[in-house]
PDB file of the backbone (N, CA, C, O) and the ligand in Angstrom, with CONECT records:
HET     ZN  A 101       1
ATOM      1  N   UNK A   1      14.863  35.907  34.701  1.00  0.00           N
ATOM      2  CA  UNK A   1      13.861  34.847  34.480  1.00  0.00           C
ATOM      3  C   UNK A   1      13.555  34.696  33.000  1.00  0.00           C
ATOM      4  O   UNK A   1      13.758  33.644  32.393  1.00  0.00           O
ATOM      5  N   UNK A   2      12.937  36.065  32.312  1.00  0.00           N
ATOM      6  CA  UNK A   2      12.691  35.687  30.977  1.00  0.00           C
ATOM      7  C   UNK A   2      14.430  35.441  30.083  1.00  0.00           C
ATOM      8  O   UNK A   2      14.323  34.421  29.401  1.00  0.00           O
ATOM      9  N   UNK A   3      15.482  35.892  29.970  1.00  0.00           N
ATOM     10  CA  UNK A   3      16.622  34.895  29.750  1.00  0.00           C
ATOM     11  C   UNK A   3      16.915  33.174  30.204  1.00  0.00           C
ATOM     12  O   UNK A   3      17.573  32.237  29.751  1.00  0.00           O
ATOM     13  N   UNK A   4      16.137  33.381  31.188  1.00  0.00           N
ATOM     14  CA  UNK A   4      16.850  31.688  31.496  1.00  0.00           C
ATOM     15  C   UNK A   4      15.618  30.635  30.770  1.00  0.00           C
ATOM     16  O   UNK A   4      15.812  29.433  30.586  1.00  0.00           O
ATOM     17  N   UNK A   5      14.250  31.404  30.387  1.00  0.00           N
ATOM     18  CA  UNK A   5      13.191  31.042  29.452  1.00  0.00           C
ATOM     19  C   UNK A   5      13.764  30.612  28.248  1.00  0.00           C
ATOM     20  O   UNK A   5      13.864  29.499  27.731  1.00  0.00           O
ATOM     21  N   UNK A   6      14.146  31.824  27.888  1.00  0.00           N
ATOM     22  CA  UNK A   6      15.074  31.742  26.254  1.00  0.00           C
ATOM     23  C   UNK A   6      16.139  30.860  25.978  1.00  0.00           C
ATOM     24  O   UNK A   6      16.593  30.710  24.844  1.00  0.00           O
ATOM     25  N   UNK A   7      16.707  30.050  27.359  1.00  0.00           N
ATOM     26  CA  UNK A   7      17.738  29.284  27.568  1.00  0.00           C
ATOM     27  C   UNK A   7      17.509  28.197  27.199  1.00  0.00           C
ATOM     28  O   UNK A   7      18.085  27.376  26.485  1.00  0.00           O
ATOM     29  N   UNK A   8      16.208  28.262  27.984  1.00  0.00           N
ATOM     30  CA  UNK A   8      15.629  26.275  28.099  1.00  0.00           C
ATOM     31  C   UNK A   8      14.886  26.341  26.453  1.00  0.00           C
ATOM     32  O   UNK A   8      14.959  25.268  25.854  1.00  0.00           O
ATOM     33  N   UNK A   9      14.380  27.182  25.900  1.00  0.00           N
ATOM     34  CA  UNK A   9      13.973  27.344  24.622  1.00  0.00           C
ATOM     35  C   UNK A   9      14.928  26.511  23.750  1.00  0.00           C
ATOM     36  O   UNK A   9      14.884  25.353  23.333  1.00  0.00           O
ATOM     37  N   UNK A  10      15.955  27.690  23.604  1.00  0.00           N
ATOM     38  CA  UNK A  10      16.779  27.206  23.089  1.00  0.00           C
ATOM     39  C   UNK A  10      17.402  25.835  22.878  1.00  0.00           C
ATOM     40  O   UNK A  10      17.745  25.162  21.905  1.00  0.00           O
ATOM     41  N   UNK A  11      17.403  25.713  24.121  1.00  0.00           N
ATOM     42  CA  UNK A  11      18.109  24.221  24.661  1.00  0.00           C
ATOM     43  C   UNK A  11      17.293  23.180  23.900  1.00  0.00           C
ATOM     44  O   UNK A  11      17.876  22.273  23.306  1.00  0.00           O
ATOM     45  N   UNK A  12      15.873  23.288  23.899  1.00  0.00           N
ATOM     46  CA  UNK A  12      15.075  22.223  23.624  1.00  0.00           C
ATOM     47  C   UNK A  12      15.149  22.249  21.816  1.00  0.00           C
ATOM     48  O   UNK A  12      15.404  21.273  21.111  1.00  0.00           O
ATOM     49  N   UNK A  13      14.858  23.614  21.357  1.00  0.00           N
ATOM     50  CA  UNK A  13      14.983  23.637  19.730  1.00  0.00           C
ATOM     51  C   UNK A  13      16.235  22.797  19.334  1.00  0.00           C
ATOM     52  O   UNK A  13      16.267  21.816  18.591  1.00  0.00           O
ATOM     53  N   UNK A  14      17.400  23.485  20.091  1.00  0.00           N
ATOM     54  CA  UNK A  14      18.726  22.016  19.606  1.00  0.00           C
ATOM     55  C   UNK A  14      18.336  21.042  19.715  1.00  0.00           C
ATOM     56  O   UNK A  14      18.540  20.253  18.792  1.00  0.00           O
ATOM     57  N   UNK A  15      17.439  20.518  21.112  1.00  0.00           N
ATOM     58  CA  UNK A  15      17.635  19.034  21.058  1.00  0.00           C
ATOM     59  C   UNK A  15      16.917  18.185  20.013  1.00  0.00           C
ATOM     60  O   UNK A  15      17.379  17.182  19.469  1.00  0.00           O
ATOM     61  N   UNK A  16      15.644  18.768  19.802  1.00  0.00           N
ATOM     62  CA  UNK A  16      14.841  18.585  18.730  1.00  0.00           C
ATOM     63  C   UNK A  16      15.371  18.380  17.474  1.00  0.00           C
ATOM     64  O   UNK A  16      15.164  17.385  16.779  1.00  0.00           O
ATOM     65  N   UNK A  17      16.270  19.626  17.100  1.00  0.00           N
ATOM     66  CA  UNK A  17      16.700  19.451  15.879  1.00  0.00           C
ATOM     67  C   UNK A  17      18.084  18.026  15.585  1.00  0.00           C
ATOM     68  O   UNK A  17      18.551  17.405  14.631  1.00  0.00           O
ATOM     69  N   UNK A  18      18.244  18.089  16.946  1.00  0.00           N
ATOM     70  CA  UNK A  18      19.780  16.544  16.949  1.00  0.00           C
ATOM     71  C   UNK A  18      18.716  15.318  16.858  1.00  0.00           C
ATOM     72  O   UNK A  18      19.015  14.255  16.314  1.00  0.00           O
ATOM     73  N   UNK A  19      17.194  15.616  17.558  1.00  0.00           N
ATOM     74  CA  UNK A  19      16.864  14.074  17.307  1.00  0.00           C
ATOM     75  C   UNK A  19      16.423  13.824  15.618  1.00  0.00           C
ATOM     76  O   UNK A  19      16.598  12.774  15.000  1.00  0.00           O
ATOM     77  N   UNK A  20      15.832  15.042  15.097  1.00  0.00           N
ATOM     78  CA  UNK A  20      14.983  15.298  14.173  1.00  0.00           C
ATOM     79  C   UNK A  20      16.960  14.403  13.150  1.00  0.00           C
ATOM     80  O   UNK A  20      16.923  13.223  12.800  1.00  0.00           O
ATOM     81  N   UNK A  21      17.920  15.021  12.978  1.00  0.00           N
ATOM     82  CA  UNK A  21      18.797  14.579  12.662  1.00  0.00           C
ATOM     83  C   UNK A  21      19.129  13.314  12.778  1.00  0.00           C
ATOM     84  O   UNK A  21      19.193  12.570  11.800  1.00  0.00           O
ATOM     85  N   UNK A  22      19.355  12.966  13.890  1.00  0.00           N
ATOM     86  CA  UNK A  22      19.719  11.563  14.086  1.00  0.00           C
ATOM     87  C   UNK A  22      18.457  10.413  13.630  1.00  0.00           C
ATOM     88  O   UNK A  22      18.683   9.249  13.299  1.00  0.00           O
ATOM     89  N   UNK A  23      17.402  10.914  13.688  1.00  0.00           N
ATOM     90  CA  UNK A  23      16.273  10.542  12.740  1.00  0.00           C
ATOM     91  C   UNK A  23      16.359   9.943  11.500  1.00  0.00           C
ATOM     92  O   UNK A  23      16.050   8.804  11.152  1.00  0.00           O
ATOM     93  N   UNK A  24      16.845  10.914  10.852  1.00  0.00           N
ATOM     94  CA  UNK A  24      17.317  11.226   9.376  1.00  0.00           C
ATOM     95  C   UNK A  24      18.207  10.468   9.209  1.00  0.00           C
ATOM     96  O   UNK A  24      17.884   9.549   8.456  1.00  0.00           O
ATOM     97  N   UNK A  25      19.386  10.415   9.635  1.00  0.00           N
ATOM     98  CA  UNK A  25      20.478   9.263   9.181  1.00  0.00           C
ATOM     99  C   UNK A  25      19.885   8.269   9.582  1.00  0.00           C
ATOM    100  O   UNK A  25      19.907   7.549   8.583  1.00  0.00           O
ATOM    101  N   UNK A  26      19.125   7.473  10.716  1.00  0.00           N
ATOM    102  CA  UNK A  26      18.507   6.144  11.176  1.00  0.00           C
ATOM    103  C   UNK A  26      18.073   5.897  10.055  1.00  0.00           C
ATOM    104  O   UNK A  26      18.742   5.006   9.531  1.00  0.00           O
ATOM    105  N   UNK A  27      16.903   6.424   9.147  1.00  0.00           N
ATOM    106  CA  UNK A  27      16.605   5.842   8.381  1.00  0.00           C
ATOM    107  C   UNK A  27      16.793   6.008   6.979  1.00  0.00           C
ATOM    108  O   UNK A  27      16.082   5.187   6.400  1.00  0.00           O
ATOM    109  N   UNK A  28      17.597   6.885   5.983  1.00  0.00           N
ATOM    110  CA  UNK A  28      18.488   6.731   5.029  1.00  0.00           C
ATOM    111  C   UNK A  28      18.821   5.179   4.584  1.00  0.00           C
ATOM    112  O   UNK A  28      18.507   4.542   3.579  1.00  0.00           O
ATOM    113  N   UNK A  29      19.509   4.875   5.633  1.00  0.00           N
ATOM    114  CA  UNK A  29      20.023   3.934   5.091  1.00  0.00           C
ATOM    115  C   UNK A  29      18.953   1.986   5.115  1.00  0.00           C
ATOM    116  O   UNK A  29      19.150   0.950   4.480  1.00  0.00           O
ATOM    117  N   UNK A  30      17.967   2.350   6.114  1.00  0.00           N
ATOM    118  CA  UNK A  30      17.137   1.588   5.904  1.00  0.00           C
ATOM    119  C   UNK A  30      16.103   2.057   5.013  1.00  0.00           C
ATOM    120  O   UNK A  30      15.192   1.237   5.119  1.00  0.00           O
ATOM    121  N   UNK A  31      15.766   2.975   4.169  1.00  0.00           N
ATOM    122  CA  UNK A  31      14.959   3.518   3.122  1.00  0.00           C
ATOM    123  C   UNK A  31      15.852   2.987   2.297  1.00  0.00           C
ATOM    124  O   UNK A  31      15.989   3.946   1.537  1.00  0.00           O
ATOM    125  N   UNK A  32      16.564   2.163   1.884  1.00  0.00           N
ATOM    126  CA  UNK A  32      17.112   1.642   0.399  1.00  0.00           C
ATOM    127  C   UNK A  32      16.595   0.414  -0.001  1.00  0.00           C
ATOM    128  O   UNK A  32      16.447   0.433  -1.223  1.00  0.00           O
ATOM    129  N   UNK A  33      16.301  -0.505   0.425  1.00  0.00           N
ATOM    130  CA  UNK A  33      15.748  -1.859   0.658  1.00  0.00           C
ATOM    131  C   UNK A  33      14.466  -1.593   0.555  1.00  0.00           C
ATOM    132  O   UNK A  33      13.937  -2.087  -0.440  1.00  0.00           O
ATOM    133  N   UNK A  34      13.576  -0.787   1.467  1.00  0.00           N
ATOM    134  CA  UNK A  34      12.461  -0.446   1.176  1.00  0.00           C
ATOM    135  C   UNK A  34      11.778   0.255  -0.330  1.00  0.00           C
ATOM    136  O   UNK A  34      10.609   0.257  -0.717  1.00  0.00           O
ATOM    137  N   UNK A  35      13.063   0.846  -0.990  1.00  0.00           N
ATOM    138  CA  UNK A  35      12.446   1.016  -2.247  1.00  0.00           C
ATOM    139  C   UNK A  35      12.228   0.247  -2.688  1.00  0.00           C
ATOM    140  O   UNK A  35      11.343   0.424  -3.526  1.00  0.00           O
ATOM    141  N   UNK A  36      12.691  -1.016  -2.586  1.00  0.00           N
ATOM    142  CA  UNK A  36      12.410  -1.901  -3.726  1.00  0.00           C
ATOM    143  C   UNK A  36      11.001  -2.613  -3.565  1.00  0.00           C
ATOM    144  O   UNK A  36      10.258  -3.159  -4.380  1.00  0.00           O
ATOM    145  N   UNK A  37      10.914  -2.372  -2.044  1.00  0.00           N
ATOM    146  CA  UNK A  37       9.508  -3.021  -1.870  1.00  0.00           C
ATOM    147  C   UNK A  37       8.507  -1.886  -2.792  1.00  0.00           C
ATOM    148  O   UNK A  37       7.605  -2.122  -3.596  1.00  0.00           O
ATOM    149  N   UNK A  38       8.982  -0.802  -2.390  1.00  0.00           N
ATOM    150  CA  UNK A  38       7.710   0.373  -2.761  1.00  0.00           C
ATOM    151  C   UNK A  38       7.597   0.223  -4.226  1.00  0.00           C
ATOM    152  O   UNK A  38       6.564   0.387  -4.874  1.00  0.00           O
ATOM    153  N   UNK A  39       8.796  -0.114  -4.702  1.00  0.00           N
ATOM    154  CA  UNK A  39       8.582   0.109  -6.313  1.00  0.00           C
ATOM    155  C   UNK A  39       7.357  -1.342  -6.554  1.00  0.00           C
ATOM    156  O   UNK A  39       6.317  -1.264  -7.207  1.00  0.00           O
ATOM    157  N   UNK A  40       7.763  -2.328  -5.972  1.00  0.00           N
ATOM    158  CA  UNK A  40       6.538  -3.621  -6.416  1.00  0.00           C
ATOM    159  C   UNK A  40       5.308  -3.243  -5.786  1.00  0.00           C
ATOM    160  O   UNK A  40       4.332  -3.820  -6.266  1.00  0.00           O
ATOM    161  N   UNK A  41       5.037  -2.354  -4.747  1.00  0.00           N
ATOM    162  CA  UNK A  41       4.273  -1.819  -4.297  1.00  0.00           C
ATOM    163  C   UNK A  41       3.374  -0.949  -5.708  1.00  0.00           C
ATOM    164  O   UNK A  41       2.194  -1.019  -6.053  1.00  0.00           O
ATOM    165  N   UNK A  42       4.874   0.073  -6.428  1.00  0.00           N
ATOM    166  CA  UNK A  42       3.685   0.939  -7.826  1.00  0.00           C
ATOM    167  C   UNK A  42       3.223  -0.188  -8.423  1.00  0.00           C
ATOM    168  O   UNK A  42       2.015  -0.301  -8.633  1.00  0.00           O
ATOM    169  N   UNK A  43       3.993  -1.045  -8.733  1.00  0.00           N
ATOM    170  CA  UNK A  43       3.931  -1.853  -9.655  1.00  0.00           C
ATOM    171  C   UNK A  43       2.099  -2.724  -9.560  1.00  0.00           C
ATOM    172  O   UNK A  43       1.349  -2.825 -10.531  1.00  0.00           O
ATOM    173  N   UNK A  44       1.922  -3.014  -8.744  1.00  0.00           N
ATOM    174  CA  UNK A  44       0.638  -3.696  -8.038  1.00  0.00           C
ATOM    175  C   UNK A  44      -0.829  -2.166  -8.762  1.00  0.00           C
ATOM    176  O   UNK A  44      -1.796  -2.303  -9.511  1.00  0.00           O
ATOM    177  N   UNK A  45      -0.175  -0.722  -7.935  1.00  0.00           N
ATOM    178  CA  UNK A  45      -1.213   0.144  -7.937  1.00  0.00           C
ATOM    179  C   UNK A  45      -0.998   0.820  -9.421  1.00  0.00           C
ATOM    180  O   UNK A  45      -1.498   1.927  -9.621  1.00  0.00           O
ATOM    181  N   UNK A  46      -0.379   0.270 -10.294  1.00  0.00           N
ATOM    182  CA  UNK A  46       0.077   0.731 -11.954  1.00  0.00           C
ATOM    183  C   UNK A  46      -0.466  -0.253 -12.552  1.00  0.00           C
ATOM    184  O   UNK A  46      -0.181  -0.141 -13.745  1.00  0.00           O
ATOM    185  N   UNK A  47      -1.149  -1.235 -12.362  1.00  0.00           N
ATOM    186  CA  UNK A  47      -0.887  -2.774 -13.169  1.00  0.00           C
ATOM    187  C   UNK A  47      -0.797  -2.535 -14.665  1.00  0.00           C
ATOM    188  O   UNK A  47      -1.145  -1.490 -15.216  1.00  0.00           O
ATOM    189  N   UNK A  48      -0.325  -3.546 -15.235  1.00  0.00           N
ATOM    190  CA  UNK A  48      -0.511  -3.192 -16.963  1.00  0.00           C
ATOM    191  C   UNK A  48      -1.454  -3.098 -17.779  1.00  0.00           C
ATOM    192  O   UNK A  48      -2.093  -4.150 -17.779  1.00  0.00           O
ATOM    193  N   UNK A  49      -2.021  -2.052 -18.759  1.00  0.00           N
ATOM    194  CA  UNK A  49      -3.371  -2.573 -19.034  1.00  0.00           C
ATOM    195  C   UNK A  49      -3.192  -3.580 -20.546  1.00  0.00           C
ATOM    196  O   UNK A  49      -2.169  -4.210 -20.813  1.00  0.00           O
ATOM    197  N   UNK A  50      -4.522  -3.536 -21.466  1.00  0.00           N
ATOM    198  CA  UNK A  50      -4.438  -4.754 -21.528  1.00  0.00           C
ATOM    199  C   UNK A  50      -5.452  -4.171 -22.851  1.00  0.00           C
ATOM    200  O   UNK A  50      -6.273  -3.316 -22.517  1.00  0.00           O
ATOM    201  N   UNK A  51      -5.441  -4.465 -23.888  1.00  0.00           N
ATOM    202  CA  UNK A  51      -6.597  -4.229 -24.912  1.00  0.00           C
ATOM    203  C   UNK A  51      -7.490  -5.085 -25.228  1.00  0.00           C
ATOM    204  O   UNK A  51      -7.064  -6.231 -25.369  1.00  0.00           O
ATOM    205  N   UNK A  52      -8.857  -4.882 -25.429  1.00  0.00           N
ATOM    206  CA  UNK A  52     -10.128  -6.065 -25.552  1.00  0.00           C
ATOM    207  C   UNK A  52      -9.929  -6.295 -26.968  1.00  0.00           C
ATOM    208  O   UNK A  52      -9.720  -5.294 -27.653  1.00  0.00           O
ATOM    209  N   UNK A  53      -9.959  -7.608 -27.626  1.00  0.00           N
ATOM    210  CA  UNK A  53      -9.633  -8.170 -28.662  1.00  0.00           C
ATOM    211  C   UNK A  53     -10.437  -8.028 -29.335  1.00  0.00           C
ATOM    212  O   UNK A  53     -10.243  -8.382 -30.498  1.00  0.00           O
ATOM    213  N   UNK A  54     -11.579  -7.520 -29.017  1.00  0.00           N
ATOM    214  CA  UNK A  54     -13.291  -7.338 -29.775  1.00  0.00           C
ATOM    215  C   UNK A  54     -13.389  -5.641 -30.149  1.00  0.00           C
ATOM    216  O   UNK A  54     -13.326  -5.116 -31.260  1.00  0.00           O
ATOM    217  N   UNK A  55     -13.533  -5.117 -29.055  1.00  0.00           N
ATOM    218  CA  UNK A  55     -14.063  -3.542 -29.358  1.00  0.00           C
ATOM    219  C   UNK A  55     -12.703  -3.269 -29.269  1.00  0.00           C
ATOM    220  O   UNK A  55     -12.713  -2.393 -30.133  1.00  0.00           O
ATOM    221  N   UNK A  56     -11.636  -3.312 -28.946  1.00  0.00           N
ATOM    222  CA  UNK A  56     -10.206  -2.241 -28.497  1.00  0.00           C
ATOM    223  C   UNK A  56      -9.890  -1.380 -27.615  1.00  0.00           C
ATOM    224  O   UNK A  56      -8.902  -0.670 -27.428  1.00  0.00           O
ATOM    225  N   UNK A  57     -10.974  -1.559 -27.040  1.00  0.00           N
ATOM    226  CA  UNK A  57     -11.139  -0.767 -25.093  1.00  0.00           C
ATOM    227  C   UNK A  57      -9.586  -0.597 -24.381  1.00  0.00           C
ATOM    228  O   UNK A  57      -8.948  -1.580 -24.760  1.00  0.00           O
ATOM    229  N   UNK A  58      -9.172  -0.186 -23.957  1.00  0.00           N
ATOM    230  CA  UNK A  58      -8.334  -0.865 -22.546  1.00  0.00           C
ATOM    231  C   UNK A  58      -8.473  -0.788 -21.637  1.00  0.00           C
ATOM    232  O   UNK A  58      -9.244  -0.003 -21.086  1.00  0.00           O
ATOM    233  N   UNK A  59      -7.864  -1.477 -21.202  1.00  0.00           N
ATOM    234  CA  UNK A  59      -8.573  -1.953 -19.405  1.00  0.00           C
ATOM    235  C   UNK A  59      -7.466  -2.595 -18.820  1.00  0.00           C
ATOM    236  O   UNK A  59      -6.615  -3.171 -19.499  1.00  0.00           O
ATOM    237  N   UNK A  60      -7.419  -2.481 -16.883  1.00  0.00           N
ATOM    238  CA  UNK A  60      -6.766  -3.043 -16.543  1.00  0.00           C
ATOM    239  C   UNK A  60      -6.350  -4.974 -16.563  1.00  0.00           C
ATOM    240  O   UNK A  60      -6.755  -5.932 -15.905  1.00  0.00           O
ATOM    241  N   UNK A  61      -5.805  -4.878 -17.181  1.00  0.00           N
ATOM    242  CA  UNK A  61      -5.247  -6.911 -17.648  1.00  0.00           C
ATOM    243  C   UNK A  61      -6.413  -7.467 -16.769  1.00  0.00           C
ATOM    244  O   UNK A  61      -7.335  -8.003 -17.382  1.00  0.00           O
ATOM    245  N   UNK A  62      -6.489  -7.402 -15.326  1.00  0.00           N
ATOM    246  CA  UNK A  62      -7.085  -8.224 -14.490  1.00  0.00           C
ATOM    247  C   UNK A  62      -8.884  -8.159 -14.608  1.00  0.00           C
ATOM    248  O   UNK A  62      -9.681  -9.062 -14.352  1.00  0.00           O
ATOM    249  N   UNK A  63      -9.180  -6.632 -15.130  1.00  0.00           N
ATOM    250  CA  UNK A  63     -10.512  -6.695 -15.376  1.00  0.00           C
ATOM    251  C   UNK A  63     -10.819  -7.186 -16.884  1.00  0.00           C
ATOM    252  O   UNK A  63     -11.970  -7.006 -17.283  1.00  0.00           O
ATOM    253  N   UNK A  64      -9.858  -7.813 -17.783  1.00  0.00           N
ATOM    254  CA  UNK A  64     -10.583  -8.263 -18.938  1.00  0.00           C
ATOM    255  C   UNK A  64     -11.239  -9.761 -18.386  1.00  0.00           C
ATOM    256  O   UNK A  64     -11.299 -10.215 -17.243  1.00  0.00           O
ATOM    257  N   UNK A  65     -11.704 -10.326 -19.705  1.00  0.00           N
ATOM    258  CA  UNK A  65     -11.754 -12.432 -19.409  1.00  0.00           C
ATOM    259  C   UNK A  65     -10.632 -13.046 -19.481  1.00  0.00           C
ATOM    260  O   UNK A  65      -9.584 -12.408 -19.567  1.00  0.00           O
ATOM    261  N   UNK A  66     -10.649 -13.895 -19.466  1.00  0.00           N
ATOM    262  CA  UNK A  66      -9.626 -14.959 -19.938  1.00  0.00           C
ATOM    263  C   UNK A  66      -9.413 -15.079 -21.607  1.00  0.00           C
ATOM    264  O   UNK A  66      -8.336 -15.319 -22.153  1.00  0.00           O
ATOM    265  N   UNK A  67     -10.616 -14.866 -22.236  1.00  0.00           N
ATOM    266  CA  UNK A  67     -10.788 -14.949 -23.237  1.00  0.00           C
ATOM    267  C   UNK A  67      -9.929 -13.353 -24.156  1.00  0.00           C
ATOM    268  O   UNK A  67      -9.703 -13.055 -25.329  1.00  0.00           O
ATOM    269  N   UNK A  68      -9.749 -12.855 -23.121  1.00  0.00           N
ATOM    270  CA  UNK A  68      -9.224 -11.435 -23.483  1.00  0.00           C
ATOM    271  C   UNK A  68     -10.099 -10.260 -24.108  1.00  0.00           C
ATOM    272  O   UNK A  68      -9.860  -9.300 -24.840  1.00  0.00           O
ATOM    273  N   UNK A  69     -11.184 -10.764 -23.500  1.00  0.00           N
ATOM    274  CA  UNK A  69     -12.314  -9.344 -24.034  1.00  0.00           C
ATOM    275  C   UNK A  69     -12.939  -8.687 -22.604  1.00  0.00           C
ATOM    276  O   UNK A  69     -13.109  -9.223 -21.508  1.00  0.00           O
ATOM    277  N   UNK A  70     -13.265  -7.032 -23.153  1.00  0.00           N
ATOM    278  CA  UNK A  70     -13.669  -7.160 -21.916  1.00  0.00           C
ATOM    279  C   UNK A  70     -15.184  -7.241 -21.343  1.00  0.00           C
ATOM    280  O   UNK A  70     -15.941  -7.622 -22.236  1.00  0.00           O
ATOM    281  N   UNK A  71     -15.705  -7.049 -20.383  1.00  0.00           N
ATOM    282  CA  UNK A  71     -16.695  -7.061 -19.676  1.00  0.00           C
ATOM    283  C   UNK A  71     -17.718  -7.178 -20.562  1.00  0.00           C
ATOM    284  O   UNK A  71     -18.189  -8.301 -20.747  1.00  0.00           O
ATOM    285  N   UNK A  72     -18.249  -6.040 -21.274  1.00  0.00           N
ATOM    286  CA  UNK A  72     -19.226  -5.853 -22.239  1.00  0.00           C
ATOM    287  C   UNK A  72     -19.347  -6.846 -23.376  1.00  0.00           C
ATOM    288  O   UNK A  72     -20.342  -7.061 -24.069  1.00  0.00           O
ATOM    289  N   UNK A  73     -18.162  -7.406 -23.441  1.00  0.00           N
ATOM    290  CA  UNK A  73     -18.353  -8.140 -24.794  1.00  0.00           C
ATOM    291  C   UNK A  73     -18.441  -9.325 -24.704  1.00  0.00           C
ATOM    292  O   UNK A  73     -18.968 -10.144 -25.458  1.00  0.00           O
ATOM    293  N   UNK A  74     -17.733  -9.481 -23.435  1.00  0.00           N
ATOM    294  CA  UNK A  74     -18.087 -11.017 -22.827  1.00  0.00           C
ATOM    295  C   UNK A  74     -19.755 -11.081 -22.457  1.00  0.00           C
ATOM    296  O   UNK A  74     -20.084 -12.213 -22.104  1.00  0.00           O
ATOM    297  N   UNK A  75     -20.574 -10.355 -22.466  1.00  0.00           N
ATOM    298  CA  UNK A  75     -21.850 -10.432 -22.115  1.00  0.00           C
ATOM    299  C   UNK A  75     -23.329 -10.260 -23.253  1.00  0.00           C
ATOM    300  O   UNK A  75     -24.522 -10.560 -23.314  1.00  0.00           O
ATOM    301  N   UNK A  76     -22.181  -9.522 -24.074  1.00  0.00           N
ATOM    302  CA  UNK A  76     -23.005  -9.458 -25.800  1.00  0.00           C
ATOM    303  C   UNK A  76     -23.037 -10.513 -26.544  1.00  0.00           C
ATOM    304  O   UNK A  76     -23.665 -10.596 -27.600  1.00  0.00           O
ATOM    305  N   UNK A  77     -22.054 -11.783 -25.814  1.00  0.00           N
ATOM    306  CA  UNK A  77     -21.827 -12.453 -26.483  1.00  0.00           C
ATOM    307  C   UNK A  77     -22.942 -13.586 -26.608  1.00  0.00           C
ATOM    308  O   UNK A  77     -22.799 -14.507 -27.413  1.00  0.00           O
TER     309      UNK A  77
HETATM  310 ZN    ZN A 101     -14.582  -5.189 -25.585  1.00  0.00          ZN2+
END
């Protein structure tokens, strides 16, 4: 009894490890295409920053003005 335990054990750790495998190659090759999303993905959570034309702060581009200063100076003004 406890051998035929160790059997089905066994049995199941292989199978696990063939799906855990066949897993792995499934998506390899669809993880290539997806980098490119992920990279515009950093690209979004990296944005470029951006220097305030007044004090010399930096800041992310999107939180300066239009005017290219940022926050504070647009309000001192
Ligand atoms: Zn500033």
């Amino acid at each position: 009894m406890n051998l035929f335990r160790i059997l089905i054990l066994g049995l199941l750790v292989w199978f696990v490890l063939r799906v855990l495998k066949s897993w792995r190659v499934e998506i390899s090759p669809r993880d290539l295409p997806q980098s490119q999303g992920r990279k515009r993905a950093d690209q979004d959570r990296y944005e470029p920053m951006a220097q305030c034309s007044q004090c010399g702060v930096h800041l992310p581009q999107r939180a300066l003005a239009t005017s290219g200063r940022c926050g504070a100076c647009e309000r001192s003004r």
